[in-house]
N, C-alpha and C positions, 0 to 999 in steps of 0.2 A: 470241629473241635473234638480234641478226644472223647471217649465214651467214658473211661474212668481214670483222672488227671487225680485229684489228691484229695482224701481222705480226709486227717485231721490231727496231722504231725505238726501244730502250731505252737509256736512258743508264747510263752507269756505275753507280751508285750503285742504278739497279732492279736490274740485273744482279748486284751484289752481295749484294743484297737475297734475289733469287731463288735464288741461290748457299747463300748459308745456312738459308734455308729445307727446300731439298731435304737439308742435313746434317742436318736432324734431321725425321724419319717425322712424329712427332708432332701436326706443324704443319700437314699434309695434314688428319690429322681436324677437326682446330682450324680449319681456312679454309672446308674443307666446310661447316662447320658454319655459320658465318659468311654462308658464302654461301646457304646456305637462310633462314638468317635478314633478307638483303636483299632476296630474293627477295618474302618476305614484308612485310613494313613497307616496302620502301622505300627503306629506307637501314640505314647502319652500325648496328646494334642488335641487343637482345637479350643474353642469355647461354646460351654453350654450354656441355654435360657433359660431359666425356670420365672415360669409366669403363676398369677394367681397364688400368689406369697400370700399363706396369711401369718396373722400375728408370731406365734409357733414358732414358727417356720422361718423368721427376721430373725428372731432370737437365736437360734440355734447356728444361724449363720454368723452373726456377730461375734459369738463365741469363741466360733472356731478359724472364722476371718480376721478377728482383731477389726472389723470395719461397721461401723453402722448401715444398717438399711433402713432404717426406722422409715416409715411411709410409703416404704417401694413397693409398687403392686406386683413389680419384676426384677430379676434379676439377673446380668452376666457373669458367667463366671471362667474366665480361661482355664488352660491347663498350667497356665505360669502360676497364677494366683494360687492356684489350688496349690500345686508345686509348692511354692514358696511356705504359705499357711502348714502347710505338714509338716516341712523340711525345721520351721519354729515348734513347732509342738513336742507331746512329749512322744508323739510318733517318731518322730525323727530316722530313727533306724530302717525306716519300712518306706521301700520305696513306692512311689504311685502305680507303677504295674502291678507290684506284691499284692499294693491294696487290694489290686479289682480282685485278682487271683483271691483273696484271703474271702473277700465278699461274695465273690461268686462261685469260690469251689470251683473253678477252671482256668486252665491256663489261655494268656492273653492272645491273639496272633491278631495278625490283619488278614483282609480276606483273599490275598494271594496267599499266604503262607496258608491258611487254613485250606483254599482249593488245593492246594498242593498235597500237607496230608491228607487230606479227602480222597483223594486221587490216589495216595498209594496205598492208603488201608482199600479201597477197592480195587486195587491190584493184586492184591497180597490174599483178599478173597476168592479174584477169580483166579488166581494160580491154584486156589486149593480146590475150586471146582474142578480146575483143566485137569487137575491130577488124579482128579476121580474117574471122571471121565476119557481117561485117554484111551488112545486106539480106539474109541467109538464113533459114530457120526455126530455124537453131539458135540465130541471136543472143538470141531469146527462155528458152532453156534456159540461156544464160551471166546475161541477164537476174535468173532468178529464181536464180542461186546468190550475185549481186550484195544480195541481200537477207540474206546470212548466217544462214538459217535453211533447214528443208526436207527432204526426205531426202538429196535431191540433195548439198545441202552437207553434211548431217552425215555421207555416207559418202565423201565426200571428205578431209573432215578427219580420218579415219581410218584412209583411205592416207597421206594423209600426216603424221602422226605413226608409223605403222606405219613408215615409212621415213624415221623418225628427222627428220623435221621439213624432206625435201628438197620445194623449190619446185619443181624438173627433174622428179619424179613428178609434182605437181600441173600442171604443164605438159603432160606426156606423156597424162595422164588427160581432161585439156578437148580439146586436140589431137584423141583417140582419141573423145571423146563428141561430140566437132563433128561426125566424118566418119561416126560410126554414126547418128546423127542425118538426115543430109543423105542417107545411102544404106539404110535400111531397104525390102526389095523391095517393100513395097506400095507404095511412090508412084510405082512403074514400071509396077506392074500386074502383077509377076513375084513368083513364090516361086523361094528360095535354098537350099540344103542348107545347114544352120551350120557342118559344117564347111569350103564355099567362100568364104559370107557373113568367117568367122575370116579365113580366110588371106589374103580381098581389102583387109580393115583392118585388119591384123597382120603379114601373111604368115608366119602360125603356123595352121596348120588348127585346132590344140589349143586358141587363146588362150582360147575361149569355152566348154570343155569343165565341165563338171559338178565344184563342188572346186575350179578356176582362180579365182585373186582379178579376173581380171578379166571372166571368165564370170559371176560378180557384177554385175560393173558395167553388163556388155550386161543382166542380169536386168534391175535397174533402170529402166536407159534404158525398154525394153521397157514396163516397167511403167505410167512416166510418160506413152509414148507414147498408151498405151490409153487411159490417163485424160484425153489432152487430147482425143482424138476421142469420146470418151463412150460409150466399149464397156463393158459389163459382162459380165466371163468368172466364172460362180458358183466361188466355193472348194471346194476338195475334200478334204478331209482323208483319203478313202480311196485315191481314184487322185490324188496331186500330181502325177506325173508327166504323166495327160493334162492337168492341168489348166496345165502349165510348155508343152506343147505349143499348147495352144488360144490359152494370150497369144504364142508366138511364132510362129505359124501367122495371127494378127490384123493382123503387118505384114509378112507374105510370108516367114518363114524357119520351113524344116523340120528338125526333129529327127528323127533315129533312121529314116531313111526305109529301110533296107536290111528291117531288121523288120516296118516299119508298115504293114502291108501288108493287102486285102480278098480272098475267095475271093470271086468273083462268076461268075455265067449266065444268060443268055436278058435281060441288060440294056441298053437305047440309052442313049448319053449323046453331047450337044452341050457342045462346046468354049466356050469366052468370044468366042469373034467369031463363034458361031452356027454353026459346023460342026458336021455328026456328025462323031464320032468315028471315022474309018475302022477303026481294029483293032478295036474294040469291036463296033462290024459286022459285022466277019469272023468273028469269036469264035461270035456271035449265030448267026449265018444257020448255022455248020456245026456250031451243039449245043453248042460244046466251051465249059467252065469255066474260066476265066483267074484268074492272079495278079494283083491291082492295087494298084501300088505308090500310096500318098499322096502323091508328086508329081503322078501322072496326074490324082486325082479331086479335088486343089485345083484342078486348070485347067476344070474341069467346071463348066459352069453351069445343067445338068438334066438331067437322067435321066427316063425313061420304062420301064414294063415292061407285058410282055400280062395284059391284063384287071385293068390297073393293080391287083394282086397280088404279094407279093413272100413267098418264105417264107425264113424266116433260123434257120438252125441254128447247133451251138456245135460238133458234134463233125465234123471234117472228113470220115469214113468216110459218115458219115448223108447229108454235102452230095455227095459223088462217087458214092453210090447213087441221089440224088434226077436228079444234072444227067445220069446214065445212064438215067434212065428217060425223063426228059421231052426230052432234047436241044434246050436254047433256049426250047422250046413254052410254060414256064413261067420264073420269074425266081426265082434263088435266091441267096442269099449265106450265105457262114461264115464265123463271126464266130474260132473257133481260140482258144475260152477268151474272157477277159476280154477286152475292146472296147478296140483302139487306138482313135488320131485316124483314122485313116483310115476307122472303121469310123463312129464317128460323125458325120463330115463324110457318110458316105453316105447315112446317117439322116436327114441332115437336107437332102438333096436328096429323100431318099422323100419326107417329109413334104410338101415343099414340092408335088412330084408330085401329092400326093395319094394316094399310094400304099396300100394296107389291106396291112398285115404279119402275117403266122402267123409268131410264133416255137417252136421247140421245142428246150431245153435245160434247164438251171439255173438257178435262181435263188440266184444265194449270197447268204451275210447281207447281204453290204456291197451 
């Protein structure tokens, strides 16, 4: 249904109409009813029930039916009847569609005609996003929601009926997926903390937090993202959480970095433009075991250790025993229980090293 059908250009005679309408309750369930019923077919038709008549309520039908109900605890009522009882009245003039329209302040359709406009006011939307967006990489994402099918659209259509059928959500939503779109940090070459990435396309550090509807929506995007470059991040039903990190760690944004952290010693790592690592260096040459946060070892682009060897413990007591014996001479990491991202972004710079790993900890079921 339209968003703003008609005002309140009524002439006398609807106003009257409407007037006596509101005098008697009954006539609310009675148009409801009606109006589900157009909804459905089309047009004026059907017959409605009203149950649980009371006294009132007989009366007011009598009236305006010319028919007795006296005793009836129910009621039928067609669209002929109705029809007909107007068509006598001093309504006369006004027909039973006007009616609904004049009662509900909206124009009637059924609900093909209504998917219909529905359908091109949401065309006529996204042509004004595709126009903002052209020659970008997002105009291809407005693209495929121009096909009315997809995930994309069917969680679209879901805000907005979620928000009562407003086009201003669906706006603010394309708006917000253009710009998440166009600025995901890997196409800079850069990784983002989520909660900066948030605030830089929101200015809500929160917007995109865990539980946000629109923390969703970045899921999403994210999702699509992966799929158009042709990554495949395996599913995890035990750890979801590293596995929500690995897809958004695949276009440069960090989660949870404060925690995500590796206990590392005695290991080189080079930068992405081919530098050692100066602190990593430092650390090395005087023995000592460092904290490394998963921002640092996403900018890494290989690691090295002596006698390409690395032993990796779980309990951190066992790892500040090992980096006190050996100081540097050997490479060691702890892992501190179950493997963040950080821990396996390291892993997989070992491997790539070639590195031969000793582990000694746990093996839990999962």
């Amino acid at each position: 249904m339209k968003e703003s059908w008609r005002k309140e250009p009524w002439n006398l005679r609807e106003r009257e109409c409407l007037e006596y309408l509101r005098e008697h309750p009954v006539f609310d369930r009675l148009l409801r009813g009606f109006r589900e019923k157009y909804a459905s077919y089309g047009c004026f038709s059907g017959t409605v029930v009203l149950s649980g008549l009371t006294e009132e309520e007989r009366e007011s039908l009598e009236g305006f039916f010319q028919k007795s109900f006296h005793g009836k605890k129910s009621a039928s009522i067609s669209a002929e009847r109705f029809e007909r009882a107007l068509r006598e009245s001093r309504f006369s003039e006004i027909t039973p569609k006007e009616l609904l329209e004049v009662y509900f302040r909206q124009e009637m359709m059924g609900k093909k005609d209504q998917k219909r406009e529905e359908e091109k006011r949401w065309q006529q939307v996204l042509a004004e996003a595709k126009e903002g967006c052209a020659g970008t990489r997002a105009e291809v994402w407005i693209g495929e929601l121009e096909q009315m099918e997809g995930k994309s659209y069917l969680y679209l259509m879901k805000r907005y009926r979620e928000a009562e059928k407003s086009l201003d959500e669906v706006r603010r939503l394309l708006a917000l997926g253009i710009q998440i779109i166009l600025s995901f940090p890997y196409l800079r070459k850069e990784t983002e903390y989520l909660a900066v990435f948030a605030a830089g396309m929101t200015g809500n550090p929160h917007a995109f937090d865990d539980g946000a509807k629109d923390g969703k929506f970045l899921q999403m995007l994210v999702a699509r993202e992966i799929g158009h470059l042709g990554l495949e991040i395996p599913e995890s039903s035990v750890f979801p959480a590293m596995q929500r990190q690995r897809l958004y760690y695949s276009v440069g944004i960090l989660r949870d970095d404060i925690s995500n952290y590796v206990m590392l010693s005695g290991i080189r790592a080079w930068k992405e433009n081919g530098e050692l690592h100066a602190g990593m260096e430092g650390f090395r040459k005087d023995g000592d075991p460092v904290h490394v946060p998963l921002s640092v070892i996403a900018g890494w682009s290989r690691v090295d250790c002596p006698e390409k060897e690395i032993y990796i413990v779980e309990n951190p007591s066992v790892f500040a025993m090992l980096c006190g014996k050996w100081k540097g001479r050997k490479a060691c990491m702890c892992m501190n229980g179950q493997p963040r991202l950080s821990a396996v972004l390291m892993l997989d710079l070992l491997e790539e090293a070639e590195v031969k790993v000793y582990y000694a900890g746990d093996f839990d079921p999962e």
